[in-house]
N, C-alpha and C positions, 0 to 999 in steps of 0.2 A: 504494500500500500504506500502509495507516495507520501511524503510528509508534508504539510502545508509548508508556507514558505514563513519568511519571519517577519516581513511585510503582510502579510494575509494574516497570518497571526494576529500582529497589532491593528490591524485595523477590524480587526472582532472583537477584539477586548473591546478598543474606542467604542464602538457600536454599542455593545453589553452597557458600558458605563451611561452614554449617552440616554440608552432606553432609562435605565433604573433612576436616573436623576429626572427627566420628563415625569416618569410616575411617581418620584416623592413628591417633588412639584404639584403635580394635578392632584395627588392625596392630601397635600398641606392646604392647597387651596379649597380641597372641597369641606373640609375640618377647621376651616380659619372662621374665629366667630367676631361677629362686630358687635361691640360695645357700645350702647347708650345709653342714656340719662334721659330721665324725665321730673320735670318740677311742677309737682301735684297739686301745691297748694298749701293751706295751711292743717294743720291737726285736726285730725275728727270732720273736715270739711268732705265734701260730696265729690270734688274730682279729686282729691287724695286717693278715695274709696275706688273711682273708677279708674284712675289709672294705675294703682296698682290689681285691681282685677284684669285690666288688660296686658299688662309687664306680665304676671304669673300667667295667663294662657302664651302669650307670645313668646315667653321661657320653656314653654311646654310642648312646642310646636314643632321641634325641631326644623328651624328656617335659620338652623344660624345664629341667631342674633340674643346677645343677654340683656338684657334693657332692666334696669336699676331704678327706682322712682326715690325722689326727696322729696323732705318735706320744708316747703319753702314759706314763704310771707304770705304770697299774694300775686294776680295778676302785674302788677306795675315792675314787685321784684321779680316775677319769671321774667319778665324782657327786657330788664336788665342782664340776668344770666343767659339769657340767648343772645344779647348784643355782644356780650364779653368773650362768649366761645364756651363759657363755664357748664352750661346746658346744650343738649344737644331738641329736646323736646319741651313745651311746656304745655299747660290750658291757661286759657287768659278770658276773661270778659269781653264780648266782641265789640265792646264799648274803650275797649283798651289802648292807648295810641301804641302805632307799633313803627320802627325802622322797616328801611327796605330790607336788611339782613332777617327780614321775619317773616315767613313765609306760611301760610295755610295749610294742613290735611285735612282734616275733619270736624263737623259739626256734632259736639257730644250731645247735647241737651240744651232746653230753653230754662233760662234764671230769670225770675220775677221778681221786681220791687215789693217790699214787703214792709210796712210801718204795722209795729205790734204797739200798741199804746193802751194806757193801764183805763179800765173802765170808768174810775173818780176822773180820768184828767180831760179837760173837756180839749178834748181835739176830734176833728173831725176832716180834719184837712191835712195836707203838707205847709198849706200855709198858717193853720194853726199853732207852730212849732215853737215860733218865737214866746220868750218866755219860760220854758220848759227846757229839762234836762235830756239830753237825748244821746243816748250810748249807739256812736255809731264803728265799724269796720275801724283796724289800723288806717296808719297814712301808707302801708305799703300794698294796700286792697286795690283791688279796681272797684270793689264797693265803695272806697273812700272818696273817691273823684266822682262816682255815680250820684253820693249823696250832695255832694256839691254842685253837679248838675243839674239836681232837682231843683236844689235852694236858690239858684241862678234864674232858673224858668220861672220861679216864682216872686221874681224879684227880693230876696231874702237875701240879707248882708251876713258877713261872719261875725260881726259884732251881736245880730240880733238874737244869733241862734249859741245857746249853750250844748253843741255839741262836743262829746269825749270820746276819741280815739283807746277803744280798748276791746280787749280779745274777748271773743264768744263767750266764753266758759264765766267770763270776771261780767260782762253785760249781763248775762244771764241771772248771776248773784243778784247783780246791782237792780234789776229789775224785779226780784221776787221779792227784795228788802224794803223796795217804796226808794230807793235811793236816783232812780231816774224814770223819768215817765212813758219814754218811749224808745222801742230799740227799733234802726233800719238794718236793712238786710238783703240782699242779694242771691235770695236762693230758688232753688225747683220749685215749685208748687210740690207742699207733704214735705218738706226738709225735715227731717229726724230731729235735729237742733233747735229747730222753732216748733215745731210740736212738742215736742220735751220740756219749752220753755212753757208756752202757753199750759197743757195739760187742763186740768179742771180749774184753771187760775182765773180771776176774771178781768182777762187780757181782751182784747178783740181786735181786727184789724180795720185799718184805715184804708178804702179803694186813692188810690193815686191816678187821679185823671187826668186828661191831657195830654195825653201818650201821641196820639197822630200829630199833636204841635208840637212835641219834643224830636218826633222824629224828623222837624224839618229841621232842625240843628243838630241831631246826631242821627244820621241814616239807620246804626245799629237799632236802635229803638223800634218797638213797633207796637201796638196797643192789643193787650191781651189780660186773660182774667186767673183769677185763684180760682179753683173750680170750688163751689158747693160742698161743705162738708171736708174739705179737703185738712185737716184739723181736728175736727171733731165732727163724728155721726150725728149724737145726740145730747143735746141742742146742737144743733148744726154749727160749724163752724170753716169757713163765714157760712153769714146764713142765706146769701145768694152768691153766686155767682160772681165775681168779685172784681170792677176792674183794675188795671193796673197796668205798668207798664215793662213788657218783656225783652228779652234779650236773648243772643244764641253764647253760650258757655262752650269756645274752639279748643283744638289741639292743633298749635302750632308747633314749625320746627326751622330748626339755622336754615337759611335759603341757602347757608353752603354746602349742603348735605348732601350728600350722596343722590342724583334721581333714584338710581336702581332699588336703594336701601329705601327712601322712602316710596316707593312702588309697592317694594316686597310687605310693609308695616301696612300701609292701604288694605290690601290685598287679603292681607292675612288679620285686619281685624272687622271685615267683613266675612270672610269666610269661617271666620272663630265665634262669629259674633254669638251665637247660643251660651258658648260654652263662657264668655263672659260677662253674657246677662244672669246666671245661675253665680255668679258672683257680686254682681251689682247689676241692679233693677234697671237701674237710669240706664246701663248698655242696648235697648230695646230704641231710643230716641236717637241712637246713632246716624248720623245722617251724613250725605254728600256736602261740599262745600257747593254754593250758587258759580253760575257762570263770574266770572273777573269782572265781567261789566257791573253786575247785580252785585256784588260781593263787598263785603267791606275790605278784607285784605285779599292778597293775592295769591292766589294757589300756590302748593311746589310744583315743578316742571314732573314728578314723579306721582304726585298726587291724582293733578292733573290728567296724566295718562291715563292712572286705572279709569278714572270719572266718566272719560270721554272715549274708553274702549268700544263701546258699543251704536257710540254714533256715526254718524252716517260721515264718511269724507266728503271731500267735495267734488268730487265728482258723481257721488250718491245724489249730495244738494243739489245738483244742478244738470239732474241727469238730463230734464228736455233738453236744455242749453248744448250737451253734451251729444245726445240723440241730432239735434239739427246739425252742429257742424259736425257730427261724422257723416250725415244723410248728403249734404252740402260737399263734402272732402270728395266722397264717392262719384258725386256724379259729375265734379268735375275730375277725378281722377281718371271716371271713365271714358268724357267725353277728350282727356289729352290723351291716355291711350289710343282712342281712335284713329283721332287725328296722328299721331305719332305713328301706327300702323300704315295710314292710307300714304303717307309721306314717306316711309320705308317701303312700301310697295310701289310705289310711282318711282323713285329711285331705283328700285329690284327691275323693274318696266324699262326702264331709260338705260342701266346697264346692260339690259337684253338686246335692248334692240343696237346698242352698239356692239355686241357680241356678234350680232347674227350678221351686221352690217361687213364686220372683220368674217365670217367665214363664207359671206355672199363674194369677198374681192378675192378670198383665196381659191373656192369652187371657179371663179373665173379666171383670177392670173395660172391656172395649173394648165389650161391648154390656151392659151393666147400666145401667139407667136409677133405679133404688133408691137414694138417698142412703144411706139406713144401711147396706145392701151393700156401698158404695163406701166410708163410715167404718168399717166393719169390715175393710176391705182397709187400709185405711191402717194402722187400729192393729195388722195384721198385718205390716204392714212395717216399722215401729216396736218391735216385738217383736222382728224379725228380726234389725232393724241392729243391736238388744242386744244380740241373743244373740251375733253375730259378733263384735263386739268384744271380751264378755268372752276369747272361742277366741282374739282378738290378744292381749290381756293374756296368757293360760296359753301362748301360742307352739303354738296345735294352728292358727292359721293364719298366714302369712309377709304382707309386707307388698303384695307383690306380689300375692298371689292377695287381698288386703281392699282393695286398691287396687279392682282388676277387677270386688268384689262391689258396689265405694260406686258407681262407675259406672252399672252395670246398675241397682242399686237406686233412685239418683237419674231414671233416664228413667224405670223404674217408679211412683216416687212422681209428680213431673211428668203425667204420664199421667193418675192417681186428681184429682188436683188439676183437670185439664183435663175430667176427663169432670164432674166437682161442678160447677164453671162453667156447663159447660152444661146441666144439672138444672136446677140454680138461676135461669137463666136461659132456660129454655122457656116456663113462663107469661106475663112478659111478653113476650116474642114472638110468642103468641097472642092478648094482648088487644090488640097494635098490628095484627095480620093483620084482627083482628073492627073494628075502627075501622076500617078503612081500608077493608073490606068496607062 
């Protein structure tokens, strides 16, 4: 058996090596997991709850990806930490002012304005408030600017309004103790927190009206109600239908993120979504982000994709538009075909009939013994080659078919040329036959 050589040798090792490094490779990459942060909110709050029910299924998914939730301030400080690079995801208030670095996924749920004010205290309004203590959101809430936004539409100064910047659990206190009259709040319709607070207490809520005029100053706003009961069955609480004014509670993410990664997060917290409503209720409200036009912020380019997977492109849009000019393309492609036909056949025509022309002078120059018959075939062919040429010059003949006429034409001149010789050449050949005789 021959032995390989020691160049074929190495060049199989090289090969072996090459293979096994391409598949650690494509095994490190299919094993490689990405890392994210998500900033939930504050403690005991309701996107806390929901985005860590979505981290634990999206951890459970195996797509790769470990996604971490903290627990932050508040809408204002997550986009801080998404401006900084510090977060990679947050939910914010859609009422939130955001950078261009802040980019949309999804709409989790609708948050309602909610004044809980104590039965003794006569308020019946927002603008009731002056005068009264009023435990509102930290300054790092997007409830904190919300409450400011109301105070503003109702012409209400900060001098007028004794509001106090203080956390849930300490409003809560401060409200069961008589120590302030009324708590705002920025939650679901049913907030566990605000039911908890109210309970059998004799709290009631205050409808916030004016929501369709708010929203001509903040688009996010839109005018929506407590539902009936939503609080309490019996005696109802509230006891109708309740209005107020709503909001879409987002999860945004770094608009420098990955499309792909955020595709895959899309993707996979609609396709999970059961499995994350059996953790938190509010994952049933999950919803699309609006078109960018309609929208208050603006999609991720990955978000976006999954959204707009199933719409029509545009040449779906616009298919009549699309139907006429191919109907349009066709029947003028058909009517230049034609014509480009009838023009290659008129040409096919006109080289024939020069063809037939050349084998009409050579059926004739083969028994013509007339010199000047035979110089009149010539300067018929002379004539010819002219004429053809100029047809190359204008392009009414291709090169191919003047190729094929110079051919033919050259045995035909050759030919006239041959039969002159021998004209020319008969007499003396008669007067060497007569000598020789």
């Amino acid at each position: 058996m021959q032995l390989l050589s020691s160049r074929t040798r190495i060049v199989l090792i090289l090969a072996i090596w090459l293979i096994n490094i391409v598949a650690l490779v494509l095994w490190l990459e299919s094993t490689k997991v990405t890392r994210l942060t998500i900033a939930g909110g504050q403690q005991g709050s309701e996107t806390l709850a929901l985005t860590t029910a979505i981290a634990k299924v999206l951890n459970q998914a195996d797509l790769g990806l470990l996604v971490s939730v903290f627990e932050t301030g508040g809408s204002s400080a997550n986009v801080r930490l998404l401006e900084n690079g510090r977060i990679d995801m947050a939910t914010i208030q859609a009422d939130t002012p955001t950078p261009r670095s802040v980019e949309g996924l999804a709409t989790l749920y609708h948050d309602a304005f909610h004044l809980i004010v104590r039965n003794d205290a006569e308020i019946s309004s927002f603008a009731d408030l002056p005068g009264h203590r009023i435990a509102i959101p930290p300054t790092t809430s997007g409830q904190f600017k919300s409450f400011w936004f109301l105070a503003a539409h109702y012409g209400l100064q900060a001098n007028q309004l004794n509001a106090l910047p203080i956390g849930e659990d300490a409003a809560n206190f401060a409200m069961e103790q008589g120590q302030v009259d009324a708590v705002f709040r920025v939650r679901a319709p049913g907030n566990a927190a605000i039911h908890d607070l109210i309970g059998d207490k004799a709290f009631r809520l205050v409808p916030i009206l004016q929501s369709n005029a708010m929203a001509l100053k903040q688009p996010a706003i839109a005018p929506g109600v407590i539902p009936l009961g939503s609080y309490r069955g019996h005696p109802a609480l509230p006891e109708t239908d309740l209005p107020t004014a709503v909001l879409n509670r987002l999860l945004v993410v770094r608009a420098d993120l990955d499309a792909t990664v955020v595709y895959k997060i899309t993707q996979a917290i609609y396709a999970h979504r059961s499995d994350i409503l059996e953790l938190s209720k509010l994952a049933g409200f999950i919803g699309p982000l609006p078109d960018d036009a309609n929208s208050v912020i603006q999609a991720h380019p990955g978000a976006r994709t999954y959204y707009d997977r199933e719409k029509p492109n545009i040449i779906q849009r616009n298919i009549r538009l699309v139907s006429a000019i191919l109907y349009t393309s066709v029947i003028i492609g058909s009517g230049f075909l034609a014509l480009r036909s009838r023009w290659v056949k008129s040409r096919l025509l006109r080289m024939s009939s020069f063809n037939q022309q050349l084998m009409k002078i050579a059926t004739t120059a083969r028994n013509e013994t007339n010199p000047d018959a035979l110089l009149a075939n010539k300067q018929e062919l002379i004539d010819m080659l002219a004429e053809v040429i100029a047809d190359l010059d204008k392009a009414k003949v291709n090169q191919d078919e003047f190729e094929h006429f110079t051919f033919t034409w050259q045995a035909v001149d050759a030919m006239l040329r041959d039969r002159l010789n021998l004209i020319s050449l008969a007499p003396q050949r008669e007067s060497q036959k007569e000598k020789i005789a």
